[in-house]
mmCIF file of the N, C-alpha and C atoms, coordinates in Angstrom:
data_MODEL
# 
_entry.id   MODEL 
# 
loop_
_atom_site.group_PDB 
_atom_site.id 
_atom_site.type_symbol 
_atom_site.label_atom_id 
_atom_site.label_alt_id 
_atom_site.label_comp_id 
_atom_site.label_asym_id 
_atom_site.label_entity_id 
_atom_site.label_seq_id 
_atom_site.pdbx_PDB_ins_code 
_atom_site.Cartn_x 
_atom_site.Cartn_y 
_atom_site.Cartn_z 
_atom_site.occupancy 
_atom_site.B_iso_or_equiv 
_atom_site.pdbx_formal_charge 
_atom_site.auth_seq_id 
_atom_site.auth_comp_id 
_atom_site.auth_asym_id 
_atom_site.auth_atom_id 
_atom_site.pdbx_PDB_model_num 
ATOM 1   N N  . UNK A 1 1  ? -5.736 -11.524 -48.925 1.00 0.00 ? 1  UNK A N  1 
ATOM 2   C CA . UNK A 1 1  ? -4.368 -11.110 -49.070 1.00 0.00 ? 1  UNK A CA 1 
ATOM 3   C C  . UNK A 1 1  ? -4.321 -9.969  -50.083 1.00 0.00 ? 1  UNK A C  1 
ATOM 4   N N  . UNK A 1 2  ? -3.293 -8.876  -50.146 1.00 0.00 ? 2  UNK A N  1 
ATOM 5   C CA . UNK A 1 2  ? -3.308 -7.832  -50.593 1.00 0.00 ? 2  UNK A CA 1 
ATOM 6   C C  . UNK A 1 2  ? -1.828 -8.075  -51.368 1.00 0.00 ? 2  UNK A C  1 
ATOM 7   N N  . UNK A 1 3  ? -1.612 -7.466  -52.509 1.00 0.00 ? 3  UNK A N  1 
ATOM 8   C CA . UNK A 1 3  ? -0.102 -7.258  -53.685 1.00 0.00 ? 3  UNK A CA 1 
ATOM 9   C C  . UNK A 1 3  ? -0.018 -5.973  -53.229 1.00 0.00 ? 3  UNK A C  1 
ATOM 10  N N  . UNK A 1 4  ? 1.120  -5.281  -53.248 1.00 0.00 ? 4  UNK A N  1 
ATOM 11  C CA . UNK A 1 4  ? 1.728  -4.289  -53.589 1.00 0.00 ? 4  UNK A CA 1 
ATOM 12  C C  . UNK A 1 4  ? 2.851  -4.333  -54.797 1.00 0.00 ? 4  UNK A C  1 
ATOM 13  N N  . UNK A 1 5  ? 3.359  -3.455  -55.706 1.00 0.00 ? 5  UNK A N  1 
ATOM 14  C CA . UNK A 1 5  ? 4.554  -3.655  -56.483 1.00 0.00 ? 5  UNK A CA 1 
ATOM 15  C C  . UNK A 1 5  ? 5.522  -2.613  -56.196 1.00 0.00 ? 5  UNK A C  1 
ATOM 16  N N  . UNK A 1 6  ? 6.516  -2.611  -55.787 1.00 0.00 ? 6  UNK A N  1 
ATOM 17  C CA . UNK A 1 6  ? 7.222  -1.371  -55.242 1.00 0.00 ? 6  UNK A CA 1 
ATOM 18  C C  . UNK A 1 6  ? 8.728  -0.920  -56.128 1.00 0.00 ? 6  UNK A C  1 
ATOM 19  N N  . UNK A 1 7  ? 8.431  0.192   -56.834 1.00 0.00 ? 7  UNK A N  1 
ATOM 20  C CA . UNK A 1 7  ? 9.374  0.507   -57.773 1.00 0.00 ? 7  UNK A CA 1 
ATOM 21  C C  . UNK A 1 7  ? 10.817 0.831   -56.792 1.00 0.00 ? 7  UNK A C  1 
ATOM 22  N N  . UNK A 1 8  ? 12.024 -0.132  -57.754 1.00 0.00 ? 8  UNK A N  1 
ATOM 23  C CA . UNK A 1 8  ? 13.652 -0.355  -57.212 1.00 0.00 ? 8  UNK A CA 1 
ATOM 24  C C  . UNK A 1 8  ? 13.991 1.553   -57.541 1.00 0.00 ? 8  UNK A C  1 
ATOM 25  N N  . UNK A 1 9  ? 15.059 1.681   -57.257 1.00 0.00 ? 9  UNK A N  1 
ATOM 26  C CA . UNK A 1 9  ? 15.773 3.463   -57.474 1.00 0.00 ? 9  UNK A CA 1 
ATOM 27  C C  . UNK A 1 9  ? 17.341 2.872   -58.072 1.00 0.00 ? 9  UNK A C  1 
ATOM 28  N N  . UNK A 1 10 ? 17.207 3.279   -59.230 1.00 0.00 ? 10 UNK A N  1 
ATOM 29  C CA . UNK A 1 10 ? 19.129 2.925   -59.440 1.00 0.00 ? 10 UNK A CA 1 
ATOM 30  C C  . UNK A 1 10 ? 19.424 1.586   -59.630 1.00 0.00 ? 10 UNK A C  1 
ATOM 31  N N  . UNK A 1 11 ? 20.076 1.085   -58.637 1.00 0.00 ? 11 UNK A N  1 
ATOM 32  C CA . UNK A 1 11 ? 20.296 -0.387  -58.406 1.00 0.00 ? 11 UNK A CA 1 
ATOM 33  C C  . UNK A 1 11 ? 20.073 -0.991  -57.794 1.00 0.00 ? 11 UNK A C  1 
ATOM 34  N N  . UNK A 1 12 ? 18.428 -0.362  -57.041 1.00 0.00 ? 12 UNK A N  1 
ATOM 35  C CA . UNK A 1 12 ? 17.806 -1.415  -56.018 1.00 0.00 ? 12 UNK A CA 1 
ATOM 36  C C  . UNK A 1 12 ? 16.794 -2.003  -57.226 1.00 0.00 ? 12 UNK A C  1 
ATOM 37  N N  . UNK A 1 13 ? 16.358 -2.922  -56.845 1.00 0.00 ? 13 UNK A N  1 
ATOM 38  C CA . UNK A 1 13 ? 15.517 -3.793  -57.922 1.00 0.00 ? 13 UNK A CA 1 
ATOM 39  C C  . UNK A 1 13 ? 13.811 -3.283  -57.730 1.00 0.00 ? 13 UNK A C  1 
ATOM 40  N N  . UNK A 1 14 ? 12.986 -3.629  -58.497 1.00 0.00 ? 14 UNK A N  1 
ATOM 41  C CA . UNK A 1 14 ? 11.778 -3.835  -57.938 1.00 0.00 ? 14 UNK A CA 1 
ATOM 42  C C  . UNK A 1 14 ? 11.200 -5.031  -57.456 1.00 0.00 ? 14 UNK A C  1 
ATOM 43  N N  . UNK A 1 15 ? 10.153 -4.249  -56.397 1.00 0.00 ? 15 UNK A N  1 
ATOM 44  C CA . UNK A 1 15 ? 9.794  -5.448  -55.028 1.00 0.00 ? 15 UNK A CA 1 
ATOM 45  C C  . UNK A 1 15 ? 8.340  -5.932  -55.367 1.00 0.00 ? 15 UNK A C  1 
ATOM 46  N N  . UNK A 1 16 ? 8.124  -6.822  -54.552 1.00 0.00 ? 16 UNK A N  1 
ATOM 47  C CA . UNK A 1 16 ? 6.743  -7.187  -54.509 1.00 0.00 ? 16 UNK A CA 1 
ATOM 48  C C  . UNK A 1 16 ? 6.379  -7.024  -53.091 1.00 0.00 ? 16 UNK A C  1 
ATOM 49  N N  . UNK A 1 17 ? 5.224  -6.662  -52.598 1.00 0.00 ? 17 UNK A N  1 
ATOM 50  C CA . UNK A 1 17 ? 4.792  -7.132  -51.144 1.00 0.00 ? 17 UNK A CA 1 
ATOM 51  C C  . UNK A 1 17 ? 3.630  -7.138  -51.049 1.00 0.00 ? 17 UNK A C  1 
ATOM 52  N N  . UNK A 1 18 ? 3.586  -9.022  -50.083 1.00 0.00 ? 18 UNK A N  1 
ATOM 53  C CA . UNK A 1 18 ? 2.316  -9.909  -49.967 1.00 0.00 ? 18 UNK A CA 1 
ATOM 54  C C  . UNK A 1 18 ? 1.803  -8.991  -48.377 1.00 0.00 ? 18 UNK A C  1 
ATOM 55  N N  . UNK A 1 19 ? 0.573  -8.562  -48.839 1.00 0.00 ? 19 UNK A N  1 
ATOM 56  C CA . UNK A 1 19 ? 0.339  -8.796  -46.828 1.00 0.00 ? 19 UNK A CA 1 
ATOM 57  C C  . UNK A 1 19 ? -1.268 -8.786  -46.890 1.00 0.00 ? 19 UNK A C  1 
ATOM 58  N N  . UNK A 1 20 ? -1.453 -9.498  -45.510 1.00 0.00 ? 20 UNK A N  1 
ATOM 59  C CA . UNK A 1 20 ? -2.873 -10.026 -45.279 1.00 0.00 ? 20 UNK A CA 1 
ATOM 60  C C  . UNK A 1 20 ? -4.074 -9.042  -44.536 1.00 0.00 ? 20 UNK A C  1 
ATOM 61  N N  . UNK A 1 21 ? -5.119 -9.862  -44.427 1.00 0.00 ? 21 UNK A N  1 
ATOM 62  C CA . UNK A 1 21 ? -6.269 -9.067  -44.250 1.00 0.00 ? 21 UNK A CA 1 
ATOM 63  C C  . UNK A 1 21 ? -5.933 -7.527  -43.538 1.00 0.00 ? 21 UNK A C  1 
ATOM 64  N N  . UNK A 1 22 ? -5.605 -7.690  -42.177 1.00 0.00 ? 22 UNK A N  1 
ATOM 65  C CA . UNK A 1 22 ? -5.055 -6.321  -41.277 1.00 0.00 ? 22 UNK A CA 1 
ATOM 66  C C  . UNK A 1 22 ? -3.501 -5.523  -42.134 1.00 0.00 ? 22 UNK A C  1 
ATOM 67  N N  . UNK A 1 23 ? -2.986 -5.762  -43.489 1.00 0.00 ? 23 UNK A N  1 
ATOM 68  C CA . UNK A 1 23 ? -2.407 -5.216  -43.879 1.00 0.00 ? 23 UNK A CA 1 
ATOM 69  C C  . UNK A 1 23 ? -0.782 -5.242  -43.330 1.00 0.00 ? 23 UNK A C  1 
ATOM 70  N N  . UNK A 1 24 ? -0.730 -6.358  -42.893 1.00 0.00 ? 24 UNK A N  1 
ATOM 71  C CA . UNK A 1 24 ? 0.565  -6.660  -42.265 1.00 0.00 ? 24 UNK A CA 1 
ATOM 72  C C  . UNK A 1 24 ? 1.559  -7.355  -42.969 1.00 0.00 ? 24 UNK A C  1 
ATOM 73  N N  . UNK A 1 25 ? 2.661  -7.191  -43.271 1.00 0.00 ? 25 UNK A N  1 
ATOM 74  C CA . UNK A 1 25 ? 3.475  -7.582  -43.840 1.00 0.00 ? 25 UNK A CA 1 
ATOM 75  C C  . UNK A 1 25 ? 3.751  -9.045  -44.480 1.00 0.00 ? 25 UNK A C  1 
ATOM 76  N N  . UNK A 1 26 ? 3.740  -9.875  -44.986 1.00 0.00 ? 26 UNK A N  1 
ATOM 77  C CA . UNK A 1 26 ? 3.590  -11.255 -44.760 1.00 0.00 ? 26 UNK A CA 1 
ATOM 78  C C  . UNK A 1 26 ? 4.916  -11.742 -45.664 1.00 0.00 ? 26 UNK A C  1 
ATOM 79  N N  . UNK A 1 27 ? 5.109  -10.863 -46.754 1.00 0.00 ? 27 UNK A N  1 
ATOM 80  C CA . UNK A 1 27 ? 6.126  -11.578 -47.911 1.00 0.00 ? 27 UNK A CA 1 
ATOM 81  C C  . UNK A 1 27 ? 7.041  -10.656 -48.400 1.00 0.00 ? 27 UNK A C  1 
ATOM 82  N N  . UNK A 1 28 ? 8.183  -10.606 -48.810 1.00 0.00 ? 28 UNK A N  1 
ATOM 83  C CA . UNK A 1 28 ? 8.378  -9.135  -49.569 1.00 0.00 ? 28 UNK A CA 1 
ATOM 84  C C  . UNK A 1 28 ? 9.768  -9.565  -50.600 1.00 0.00 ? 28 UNK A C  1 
ATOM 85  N N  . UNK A 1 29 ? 9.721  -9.648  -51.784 1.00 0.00 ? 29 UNK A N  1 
ATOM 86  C CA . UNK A 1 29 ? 10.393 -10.246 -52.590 1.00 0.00 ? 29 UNK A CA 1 
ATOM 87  C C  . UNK A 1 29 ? 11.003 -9.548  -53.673 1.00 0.00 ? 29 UNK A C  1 
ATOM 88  N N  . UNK A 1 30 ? 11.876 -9.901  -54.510 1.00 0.00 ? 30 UNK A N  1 
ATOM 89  C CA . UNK A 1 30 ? 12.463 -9.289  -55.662 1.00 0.00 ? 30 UNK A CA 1 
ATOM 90  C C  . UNK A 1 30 ? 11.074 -9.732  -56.695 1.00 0.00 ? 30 UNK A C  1 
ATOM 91  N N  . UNK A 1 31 ? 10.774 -8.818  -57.103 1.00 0.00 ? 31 UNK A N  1 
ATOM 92  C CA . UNK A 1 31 ? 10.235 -9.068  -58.776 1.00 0.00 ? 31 UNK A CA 1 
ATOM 93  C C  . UNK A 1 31 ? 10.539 -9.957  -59.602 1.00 0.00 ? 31 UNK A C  1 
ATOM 94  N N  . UNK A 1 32 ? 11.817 -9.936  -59.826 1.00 0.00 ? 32 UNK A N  1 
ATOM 95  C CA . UNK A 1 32 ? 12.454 -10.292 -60.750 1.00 0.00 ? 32 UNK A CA 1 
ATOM 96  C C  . UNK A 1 32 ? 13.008 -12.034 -60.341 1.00 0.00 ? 32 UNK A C  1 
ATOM 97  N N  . UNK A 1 33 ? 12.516 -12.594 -59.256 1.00 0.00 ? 33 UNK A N  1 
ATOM 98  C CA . UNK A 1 33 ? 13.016 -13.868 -58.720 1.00 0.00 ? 33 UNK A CA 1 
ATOM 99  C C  . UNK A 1 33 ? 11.713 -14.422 -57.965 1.00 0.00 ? 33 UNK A C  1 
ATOM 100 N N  . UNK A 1 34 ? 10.331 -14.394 -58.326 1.00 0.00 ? 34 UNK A N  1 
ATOM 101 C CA . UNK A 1 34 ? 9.321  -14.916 -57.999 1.00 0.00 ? 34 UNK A CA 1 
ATOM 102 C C  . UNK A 1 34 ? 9.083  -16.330 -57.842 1.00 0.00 ? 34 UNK A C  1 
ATOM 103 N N  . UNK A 1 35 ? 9.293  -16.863 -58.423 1.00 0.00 ? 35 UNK A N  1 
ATOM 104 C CA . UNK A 1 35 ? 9.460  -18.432 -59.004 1.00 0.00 ? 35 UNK A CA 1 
ATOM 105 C C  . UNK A 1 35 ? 9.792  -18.906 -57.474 1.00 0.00 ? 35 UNK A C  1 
ATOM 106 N N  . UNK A 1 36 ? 10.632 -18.700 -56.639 1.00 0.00 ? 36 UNK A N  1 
ATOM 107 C CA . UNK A 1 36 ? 10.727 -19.032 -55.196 1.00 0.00 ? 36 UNK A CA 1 
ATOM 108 C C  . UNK A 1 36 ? 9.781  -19.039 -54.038 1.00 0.00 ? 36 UNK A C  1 
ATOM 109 N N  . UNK A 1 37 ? 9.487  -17.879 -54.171 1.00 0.00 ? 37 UNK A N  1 
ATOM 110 C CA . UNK A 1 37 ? 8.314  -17.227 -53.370 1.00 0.00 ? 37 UNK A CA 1 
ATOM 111 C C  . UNK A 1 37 ? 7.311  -17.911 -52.965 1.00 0.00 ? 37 UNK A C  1 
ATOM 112 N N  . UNK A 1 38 ? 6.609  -18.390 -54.222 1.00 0.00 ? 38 UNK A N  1 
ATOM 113 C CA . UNK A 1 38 ? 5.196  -18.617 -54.557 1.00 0.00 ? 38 UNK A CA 1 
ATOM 114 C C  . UNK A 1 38 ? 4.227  -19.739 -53.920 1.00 0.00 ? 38 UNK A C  1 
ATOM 115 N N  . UNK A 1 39 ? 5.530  -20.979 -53.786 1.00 0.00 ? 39 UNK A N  1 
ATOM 116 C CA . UNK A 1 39 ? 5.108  -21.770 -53.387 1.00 0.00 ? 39 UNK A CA 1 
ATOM 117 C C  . UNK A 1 39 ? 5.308  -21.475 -51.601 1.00 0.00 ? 39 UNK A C  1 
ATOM 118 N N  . UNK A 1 40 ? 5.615  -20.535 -50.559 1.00 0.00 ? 40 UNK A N  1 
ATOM 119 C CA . UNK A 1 40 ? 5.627  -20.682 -49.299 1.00 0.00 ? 40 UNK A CA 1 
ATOM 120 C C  . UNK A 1 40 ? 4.321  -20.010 -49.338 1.00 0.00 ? 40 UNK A C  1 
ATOM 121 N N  . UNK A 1 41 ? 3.956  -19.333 -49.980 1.00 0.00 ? 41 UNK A N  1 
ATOM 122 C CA . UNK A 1 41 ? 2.326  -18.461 -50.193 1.00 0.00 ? 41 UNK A CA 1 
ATOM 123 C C  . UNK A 1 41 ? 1.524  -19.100 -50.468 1.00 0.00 ? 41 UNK A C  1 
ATOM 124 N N  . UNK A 1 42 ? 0.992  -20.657 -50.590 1.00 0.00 ? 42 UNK A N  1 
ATOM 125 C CA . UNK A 1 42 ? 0.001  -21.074 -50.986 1.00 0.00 ? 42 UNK A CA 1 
ATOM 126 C C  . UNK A 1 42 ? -0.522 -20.713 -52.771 1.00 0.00 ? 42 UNK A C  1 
ATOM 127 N N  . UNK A 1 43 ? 0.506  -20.310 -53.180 1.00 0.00 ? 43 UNK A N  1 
ATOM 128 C CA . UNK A 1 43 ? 0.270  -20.081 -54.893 1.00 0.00 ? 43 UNK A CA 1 
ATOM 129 C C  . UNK A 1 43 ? 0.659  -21.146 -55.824 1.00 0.00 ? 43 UNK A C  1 
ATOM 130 N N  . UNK A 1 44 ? 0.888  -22.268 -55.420 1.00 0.00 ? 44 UNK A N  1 
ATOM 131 C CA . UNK A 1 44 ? 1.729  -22.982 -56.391 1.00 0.00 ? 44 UNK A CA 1 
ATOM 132 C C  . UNK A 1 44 ? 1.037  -23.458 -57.236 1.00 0.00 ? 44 UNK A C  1 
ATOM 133 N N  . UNK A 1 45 ? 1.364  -23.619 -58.510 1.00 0.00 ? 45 UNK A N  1 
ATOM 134 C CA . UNK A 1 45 ? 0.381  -23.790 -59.444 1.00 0.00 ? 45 UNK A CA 1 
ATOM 135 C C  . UNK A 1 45 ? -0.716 -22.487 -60.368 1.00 0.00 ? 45 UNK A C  1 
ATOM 136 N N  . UNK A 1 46 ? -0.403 -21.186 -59.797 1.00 0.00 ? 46 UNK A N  1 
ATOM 137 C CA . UNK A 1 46 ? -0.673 -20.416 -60.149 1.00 0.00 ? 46 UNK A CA 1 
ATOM 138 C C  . UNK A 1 46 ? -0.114 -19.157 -60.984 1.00 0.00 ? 46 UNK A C  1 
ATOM 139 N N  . UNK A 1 47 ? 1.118  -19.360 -61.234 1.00 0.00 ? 47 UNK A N  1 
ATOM 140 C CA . UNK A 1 47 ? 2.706  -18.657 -61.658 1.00 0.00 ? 47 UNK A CA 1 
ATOM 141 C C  . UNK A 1 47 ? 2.220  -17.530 -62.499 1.00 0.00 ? 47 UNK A C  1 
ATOM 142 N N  . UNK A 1 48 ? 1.608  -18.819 -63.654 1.00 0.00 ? 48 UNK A N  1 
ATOM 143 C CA . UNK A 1 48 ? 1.115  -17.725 -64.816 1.00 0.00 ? 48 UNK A CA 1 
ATOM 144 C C  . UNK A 1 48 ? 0.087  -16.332 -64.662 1.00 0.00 ? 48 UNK A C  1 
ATOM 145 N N  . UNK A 1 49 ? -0.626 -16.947 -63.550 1.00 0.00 ? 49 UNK A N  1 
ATOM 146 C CA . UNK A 1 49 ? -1.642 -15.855 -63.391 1.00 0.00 ? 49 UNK A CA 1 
ATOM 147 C C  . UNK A 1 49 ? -0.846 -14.714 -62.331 1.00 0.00 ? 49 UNK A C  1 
ATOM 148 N N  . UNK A 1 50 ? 0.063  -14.984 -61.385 1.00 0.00 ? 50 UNK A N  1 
ATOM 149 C CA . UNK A 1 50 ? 0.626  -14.001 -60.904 1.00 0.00 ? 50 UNK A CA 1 
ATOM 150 C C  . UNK A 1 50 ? 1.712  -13.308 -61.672 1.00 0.00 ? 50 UNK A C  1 
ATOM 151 N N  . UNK A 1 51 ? 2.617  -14.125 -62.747 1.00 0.00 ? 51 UNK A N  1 
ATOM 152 C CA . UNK A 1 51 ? 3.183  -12.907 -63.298 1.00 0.00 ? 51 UNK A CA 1 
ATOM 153 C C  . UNK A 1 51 ? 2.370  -11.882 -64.319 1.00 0.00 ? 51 UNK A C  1 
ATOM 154 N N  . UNK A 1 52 ? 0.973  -12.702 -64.927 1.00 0.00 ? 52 UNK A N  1 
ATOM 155 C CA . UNK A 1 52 ? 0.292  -11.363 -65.508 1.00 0.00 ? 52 UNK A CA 1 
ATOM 156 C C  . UNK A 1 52 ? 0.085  -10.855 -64.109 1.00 0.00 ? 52 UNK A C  1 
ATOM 157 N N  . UNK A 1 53 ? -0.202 -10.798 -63.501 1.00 0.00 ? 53 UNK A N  1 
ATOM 158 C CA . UNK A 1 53 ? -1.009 -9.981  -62.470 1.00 0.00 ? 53 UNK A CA 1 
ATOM 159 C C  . UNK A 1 53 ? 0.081  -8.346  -62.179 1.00 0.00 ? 53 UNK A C  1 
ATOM 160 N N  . UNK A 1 54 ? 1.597  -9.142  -62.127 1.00 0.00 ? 54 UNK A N  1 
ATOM 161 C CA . UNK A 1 54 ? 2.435  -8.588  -61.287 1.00 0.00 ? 54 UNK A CA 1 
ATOM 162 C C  . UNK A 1 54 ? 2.321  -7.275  -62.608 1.00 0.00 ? 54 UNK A C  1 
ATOM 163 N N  . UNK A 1 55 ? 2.628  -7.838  -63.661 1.00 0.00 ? 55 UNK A N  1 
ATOM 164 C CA . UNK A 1 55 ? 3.299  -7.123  -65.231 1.00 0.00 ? 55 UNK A CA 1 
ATOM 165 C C  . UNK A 1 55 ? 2.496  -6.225  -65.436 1.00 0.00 ? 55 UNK A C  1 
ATOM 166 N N  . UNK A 1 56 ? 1.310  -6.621  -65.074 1.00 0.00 ? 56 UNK A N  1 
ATOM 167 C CA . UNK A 1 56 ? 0.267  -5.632  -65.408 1.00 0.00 ? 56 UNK A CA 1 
ATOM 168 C C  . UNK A 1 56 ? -0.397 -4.074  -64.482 1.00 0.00 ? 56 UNK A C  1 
ATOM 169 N N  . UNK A 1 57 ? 0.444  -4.598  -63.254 1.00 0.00 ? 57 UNK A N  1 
ATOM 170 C CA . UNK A 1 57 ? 0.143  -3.354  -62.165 1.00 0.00 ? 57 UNK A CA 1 
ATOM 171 C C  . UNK A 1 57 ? 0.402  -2.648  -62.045 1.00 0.00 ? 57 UNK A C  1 
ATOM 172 N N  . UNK A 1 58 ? 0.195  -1.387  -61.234 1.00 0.00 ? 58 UNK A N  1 
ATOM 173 C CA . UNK A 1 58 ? 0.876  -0.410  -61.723 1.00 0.00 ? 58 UNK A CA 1 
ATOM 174 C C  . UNK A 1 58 ? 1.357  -0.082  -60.047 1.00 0.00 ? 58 UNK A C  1 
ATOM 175 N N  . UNK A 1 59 ? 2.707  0.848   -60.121 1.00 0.00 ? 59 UNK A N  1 
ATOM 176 C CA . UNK A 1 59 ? 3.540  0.732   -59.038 1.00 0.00 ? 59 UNK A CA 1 
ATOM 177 C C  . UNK A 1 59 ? 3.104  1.317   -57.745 1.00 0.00 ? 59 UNK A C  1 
ATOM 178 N N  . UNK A 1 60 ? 3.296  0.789   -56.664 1.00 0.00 ? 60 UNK A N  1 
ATOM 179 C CA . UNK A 1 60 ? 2.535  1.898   -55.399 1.00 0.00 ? 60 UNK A CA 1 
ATOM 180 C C  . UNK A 1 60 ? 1.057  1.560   -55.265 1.00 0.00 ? 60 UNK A C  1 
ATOM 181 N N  . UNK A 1 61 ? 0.517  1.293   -56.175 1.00 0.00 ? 61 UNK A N  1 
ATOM 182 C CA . UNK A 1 61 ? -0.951 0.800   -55.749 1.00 0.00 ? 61 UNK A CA 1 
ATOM 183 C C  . UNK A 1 61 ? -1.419 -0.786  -55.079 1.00 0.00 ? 61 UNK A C  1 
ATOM 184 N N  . UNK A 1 62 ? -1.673 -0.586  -53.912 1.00 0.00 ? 62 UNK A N  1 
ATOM 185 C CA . UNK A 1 62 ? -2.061 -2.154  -53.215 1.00 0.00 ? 62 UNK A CA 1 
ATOM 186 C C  . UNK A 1 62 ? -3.694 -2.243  -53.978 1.00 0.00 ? 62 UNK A C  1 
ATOM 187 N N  . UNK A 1 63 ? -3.553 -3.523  -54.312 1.00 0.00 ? 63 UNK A N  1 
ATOM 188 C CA . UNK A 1 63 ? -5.025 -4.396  -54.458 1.00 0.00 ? 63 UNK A CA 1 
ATOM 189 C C  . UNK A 1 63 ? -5.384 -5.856  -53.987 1.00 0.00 ? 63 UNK A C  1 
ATOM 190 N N  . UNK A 1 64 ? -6.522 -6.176  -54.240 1.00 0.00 ? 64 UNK A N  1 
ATOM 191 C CA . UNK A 1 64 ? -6.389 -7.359  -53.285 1.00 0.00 ? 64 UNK A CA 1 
ATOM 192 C C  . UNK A 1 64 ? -6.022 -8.563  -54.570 1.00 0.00 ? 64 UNK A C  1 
ATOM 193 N N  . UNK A 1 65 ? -4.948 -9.421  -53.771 1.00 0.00 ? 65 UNK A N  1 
ATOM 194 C CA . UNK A 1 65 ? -4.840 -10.823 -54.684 1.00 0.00 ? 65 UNK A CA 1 
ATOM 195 C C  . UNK A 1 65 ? -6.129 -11.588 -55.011 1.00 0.00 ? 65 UNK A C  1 
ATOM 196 N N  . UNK A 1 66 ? -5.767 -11.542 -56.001 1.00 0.00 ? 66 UNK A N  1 
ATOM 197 C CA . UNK A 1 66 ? -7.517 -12.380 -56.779 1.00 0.00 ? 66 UNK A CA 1 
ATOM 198 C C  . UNK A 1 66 ? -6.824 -12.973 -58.263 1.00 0.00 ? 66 UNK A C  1 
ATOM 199 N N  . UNK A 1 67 ? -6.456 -14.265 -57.591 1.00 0.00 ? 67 UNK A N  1 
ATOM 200 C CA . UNK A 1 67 ? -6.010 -14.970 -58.793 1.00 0.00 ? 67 UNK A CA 1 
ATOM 201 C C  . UNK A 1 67 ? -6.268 -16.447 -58.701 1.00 0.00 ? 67 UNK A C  1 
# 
């Protein structure tokens, strides 16, 4: 599975987006309201390590989830 972080404009927020091996869309969420998400992704139990992950990225760049 692959992160993206996608910077909001104005008063759109910033996004997150999950997508898998072939790069296909899978998740696409507010930043700022993760806590929901996490557990339909098979992350539960992992929170802490995805919000460093998220905080720490930098915008526009996909990498692969490794947490």
């Amino acid at each position: 599975m692959y992160i993206i972080k996608v910077k909001g404009k104005a008063k759109i927020p910033d996004y997150i987006q999950l997508r898998d091996e072939k790069f296909i869309l899978v998740a696409y969420f507010r930043a700022d309201r993760i806590d929901k998400n996490l557990e339909k992704y098979g992350l539960k139990g992992k929170e802490e390590a995805f919000y460093t992950l998220v905080e720490s990225m930098p915008f526009g760049k996909m990498q692969p989830l490794s947490i």
